[in-house]
C-alpha positions in Angstrom: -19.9 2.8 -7.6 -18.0 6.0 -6.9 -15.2 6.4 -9.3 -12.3 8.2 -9.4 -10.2 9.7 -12.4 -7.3 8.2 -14.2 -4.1 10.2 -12.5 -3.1 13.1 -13.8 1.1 13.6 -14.0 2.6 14.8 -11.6 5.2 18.0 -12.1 8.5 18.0 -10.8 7.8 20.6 -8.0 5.2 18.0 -6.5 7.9 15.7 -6.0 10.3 15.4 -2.7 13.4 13.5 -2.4 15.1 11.9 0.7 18.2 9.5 1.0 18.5 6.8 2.1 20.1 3.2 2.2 22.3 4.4 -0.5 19.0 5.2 -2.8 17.0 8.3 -3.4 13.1 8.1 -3.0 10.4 9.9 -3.9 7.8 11.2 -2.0 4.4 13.4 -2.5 3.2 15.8 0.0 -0.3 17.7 0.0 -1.2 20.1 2.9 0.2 22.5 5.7 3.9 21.8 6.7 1.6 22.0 10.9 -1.0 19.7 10.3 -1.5 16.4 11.6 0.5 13.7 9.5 -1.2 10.8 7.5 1.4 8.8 5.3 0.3 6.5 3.0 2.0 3.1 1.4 1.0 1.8 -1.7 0.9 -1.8 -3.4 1.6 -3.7 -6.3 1.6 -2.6 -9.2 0.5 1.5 -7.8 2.7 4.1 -7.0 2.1 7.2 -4.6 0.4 8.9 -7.8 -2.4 5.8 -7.0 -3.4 8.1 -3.6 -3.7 11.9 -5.7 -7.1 11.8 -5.5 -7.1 10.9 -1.5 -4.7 12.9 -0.6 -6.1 15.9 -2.1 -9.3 15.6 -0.4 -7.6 15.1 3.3 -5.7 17.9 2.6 -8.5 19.6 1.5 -9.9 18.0 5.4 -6.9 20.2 7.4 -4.8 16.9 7.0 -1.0 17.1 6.0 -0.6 13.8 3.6 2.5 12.6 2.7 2.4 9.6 -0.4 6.5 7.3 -0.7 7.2 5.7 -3.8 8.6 2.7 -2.5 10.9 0.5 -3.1 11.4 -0.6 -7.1 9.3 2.2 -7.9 11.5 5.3 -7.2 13.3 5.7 -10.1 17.0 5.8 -7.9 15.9 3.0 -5.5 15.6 0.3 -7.9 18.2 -2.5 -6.6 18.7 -5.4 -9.2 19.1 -7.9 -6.2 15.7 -9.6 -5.3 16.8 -9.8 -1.6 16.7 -6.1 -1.3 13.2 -6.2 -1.2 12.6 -8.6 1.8 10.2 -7.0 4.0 12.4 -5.7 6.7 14.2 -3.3 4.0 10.5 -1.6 2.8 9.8 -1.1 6.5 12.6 0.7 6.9 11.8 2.6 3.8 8.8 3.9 5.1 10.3 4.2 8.5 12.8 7.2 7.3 10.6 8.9 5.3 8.9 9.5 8.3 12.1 10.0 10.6 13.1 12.6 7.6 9.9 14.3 6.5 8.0 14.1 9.5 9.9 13.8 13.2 7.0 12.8 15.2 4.3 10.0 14.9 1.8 9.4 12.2 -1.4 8.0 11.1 -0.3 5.4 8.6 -2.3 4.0 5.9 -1.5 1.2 3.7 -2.9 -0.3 0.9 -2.7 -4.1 -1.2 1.2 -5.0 -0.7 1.8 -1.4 1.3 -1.2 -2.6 3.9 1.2 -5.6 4.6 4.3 -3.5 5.1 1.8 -1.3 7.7 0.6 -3.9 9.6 3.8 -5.2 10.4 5.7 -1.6 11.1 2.5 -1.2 13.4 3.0 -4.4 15.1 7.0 -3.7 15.7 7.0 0.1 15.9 3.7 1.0 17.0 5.7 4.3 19.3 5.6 5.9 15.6 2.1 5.6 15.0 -0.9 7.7 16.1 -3.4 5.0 14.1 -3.2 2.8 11.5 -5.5 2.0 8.6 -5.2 -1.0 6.6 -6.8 -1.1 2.9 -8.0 -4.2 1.3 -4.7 -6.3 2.9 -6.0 -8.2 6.2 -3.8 -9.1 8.9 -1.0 -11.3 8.0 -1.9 -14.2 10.0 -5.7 -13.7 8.9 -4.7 -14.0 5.3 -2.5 -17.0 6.5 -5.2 -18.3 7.9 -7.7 -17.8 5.5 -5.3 -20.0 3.4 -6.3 -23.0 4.9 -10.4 -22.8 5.6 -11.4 -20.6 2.8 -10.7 -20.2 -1.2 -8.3 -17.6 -0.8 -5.2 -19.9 -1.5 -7.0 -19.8 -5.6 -7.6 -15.8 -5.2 -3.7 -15.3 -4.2 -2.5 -17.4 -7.4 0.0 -14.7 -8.3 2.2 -14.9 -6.0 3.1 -18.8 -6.6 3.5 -17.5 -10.2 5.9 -14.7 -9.5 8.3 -16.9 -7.7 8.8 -18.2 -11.6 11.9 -16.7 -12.9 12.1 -14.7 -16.0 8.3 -15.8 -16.9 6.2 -13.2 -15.4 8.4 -10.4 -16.8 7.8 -12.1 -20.5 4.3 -12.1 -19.7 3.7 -8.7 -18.5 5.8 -7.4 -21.9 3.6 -9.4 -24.1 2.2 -7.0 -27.4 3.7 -4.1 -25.4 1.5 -5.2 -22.3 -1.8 -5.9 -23.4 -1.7 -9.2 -21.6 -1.1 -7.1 -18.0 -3.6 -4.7 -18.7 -6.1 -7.5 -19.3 -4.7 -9.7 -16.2 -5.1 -6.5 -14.0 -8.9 -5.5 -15.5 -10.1 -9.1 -14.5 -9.3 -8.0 -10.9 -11.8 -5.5 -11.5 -9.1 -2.2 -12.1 -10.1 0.2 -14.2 -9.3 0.5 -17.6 -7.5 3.9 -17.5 -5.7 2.3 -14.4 -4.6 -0.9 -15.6 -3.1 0.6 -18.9 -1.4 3.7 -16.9 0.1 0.9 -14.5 1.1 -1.2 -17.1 2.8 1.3 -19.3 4.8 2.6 -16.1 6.0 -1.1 -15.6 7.4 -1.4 -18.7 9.4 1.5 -19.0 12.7 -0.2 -17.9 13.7 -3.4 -17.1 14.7 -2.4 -13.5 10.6 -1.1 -13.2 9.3 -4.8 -13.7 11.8 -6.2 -12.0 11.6 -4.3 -8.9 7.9 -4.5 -8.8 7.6 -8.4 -8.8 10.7 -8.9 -6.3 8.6 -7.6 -3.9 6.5 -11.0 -4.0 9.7 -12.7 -4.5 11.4 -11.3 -1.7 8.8 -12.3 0.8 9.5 -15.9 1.1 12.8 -14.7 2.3 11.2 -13.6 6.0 8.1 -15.4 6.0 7.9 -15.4 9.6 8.1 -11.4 9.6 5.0 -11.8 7.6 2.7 -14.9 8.6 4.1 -14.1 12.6 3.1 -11.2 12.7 2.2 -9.8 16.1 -0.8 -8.6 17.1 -1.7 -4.8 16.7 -1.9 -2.4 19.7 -2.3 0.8 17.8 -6.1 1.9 16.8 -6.8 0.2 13.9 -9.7 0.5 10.9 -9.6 -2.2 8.5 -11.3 -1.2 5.2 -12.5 -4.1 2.9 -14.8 -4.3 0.0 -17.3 -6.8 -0.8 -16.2 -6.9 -4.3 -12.6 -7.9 -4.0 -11.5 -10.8 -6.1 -8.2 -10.8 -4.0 -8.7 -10.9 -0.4 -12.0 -13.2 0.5 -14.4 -12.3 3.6 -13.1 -15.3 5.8 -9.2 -13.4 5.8 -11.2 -10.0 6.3 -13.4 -11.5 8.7 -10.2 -13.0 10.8 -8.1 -9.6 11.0 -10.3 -8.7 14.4 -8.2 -11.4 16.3 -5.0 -9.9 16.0 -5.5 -6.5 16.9 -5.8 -5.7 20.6 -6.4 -1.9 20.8 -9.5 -0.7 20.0 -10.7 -2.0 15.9 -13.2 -0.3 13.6 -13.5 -2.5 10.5 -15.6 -1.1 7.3 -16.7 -2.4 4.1 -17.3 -0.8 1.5 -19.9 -2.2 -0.8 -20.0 -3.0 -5.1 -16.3 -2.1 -4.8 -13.4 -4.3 -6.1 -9.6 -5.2 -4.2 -8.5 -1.1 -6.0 -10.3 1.3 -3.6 -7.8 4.3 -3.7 -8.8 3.9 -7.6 -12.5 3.5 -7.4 -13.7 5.4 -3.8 -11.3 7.8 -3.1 -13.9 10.0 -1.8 -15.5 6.9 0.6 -11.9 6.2 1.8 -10.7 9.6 2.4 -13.6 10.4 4.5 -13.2 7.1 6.8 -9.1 7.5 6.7 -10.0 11.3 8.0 -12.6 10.3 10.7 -10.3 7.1 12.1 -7.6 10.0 12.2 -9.5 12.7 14.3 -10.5 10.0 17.0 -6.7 9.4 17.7 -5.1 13.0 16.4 -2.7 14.5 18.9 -1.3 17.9 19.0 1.7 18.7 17.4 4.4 19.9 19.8 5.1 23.7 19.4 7.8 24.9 17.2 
């Protein structure tokens, strides 16, 4: 199993800023200000340190990457109100930093909770995407479905339990987090992964917090989510055979609802965290996916 290393810090210079819906977010960029644009969405509990590793190495491809901290995890766009984390608001997110930053259509790349956000700015905006590559997270309605014929309703446990209010903050801030470092290594996350996460969490109040809404914000548009429509973009699905999260019948299923043309790959002896433990194995197929559909950048 290819590993990567625990993220280093990032300095201030490395981090961008952009407004908007009243909030400031973060962003990291690696590569020329020219080269063809790859932005990339993280999950729960990650940040847009999670993708250092990847992003160095398309960068180090000819690629221009650009990582968001999204919503609840840029420090100034941490809203108290769970509803400010319903799906349509992260889309839009995403959406600006790519209006802002970019001006012209991307590769997109999303991964866990930020491969759900993709798929469904790829199904409603697909003008604003050259590809798309989804990481571990199937298709919405293949996870839905997968609900119902496989074991995957026991695998997605969590999000039941962070509908609970007030509990699954008192359990992530049990003896200063050990509990959620121990949750998260059973998933099969690193050590040096799970504690850095964990730590970060529990910084403030308004970190937890923001991170979990996400979950609890769903249920407010579930029919953005499990009626999703179909992808038209090109799309590679990346899954892993050893993901304790997302079972083989949802990865198997994601094919039906994509209508352009679909690459799916899976990586072997690797769990649900791939930027974590192949950053190398996913650069390489985000960079390849990327060249098939590249288009040149209009001249300054």
């Amino acid at each position: 199993m290819q590993m990567g290393n625990p993220m280093p810090d990032v300095v201030e210079q490395d981090v961008r800023i952009f407004a908007h819906d009243g909030m400031e977010f973060q962003y990291l960029e690696r590569g020329h200000p020219d080269a063809e644009p790859i932005v990339l969405l993280h999950g729960f509990p990650q940040d847009a340190q999670t993708w250092l590793p990847t992003m160095d190495l398309l960068a180090s491809a000819g690629y221009r990457v650009l990582a968001l901290n999204q919503r609840g995890y840029s420090p100034a766009a941490t809203p108290r109100p769970f509803w400010r984390y319903r799906l349509s608001k992260l889309m839009s997110d995403a959406c600006a930093l790519i209006k802002v930053a970019v001006g012209t259509s991307v590769h997109l790349v999303g991964h866990d909770l930020g491969a759900e956000v993709a798929w469904n700015m790829a199904a409603a905006s697909p003008h604003l995407f050259r590809s798309l590559t989804a990481v571990s997270t199937p298709h919405p309605r293949a996870l839905s479905h997968a609900f119902f014929t496989s074991d995957q309703a026991f695998r997605s446990w969590y999000i039941s339990f962070f509908q609970l209010p007030l509990i699954p903050e008192q359990v992530f801030r049990v003896k200063q987090g050990a509990v959620a470092v121990n949750l998260l290594e059973r998933t099969g996350l690193p050590l040096p992964y799970a504690e850095q996460y964990a730590r970060r969490l529990l910084r403030t109040s308004q970190t937890l917090d923001g991170a979990i809404n996400w979950y609890r914000a769903f249920l407010l548009t579930p029919s953005l989510s499990l009626a999703t429509p179909s992808v038209s973009i090109p799309t590679m699905y990346v899954w892993s055979s050893g993901d304790s999260v997302v079972s083989r019948v949802a990865a198997d299923y994601t094919r039906r609802y994509v209508t352009g043309s679909y690459d799916c790959r899976i990586l072997e002896d690797v769990s649900h965290w791939i930027p974590e433990e192949a950053p190398r194995a996913l650069a390489d197929l985000i960079a390849s996916h990327a060249s098939l559909h590249a288009l040149e950048l209009p001249k300054p």
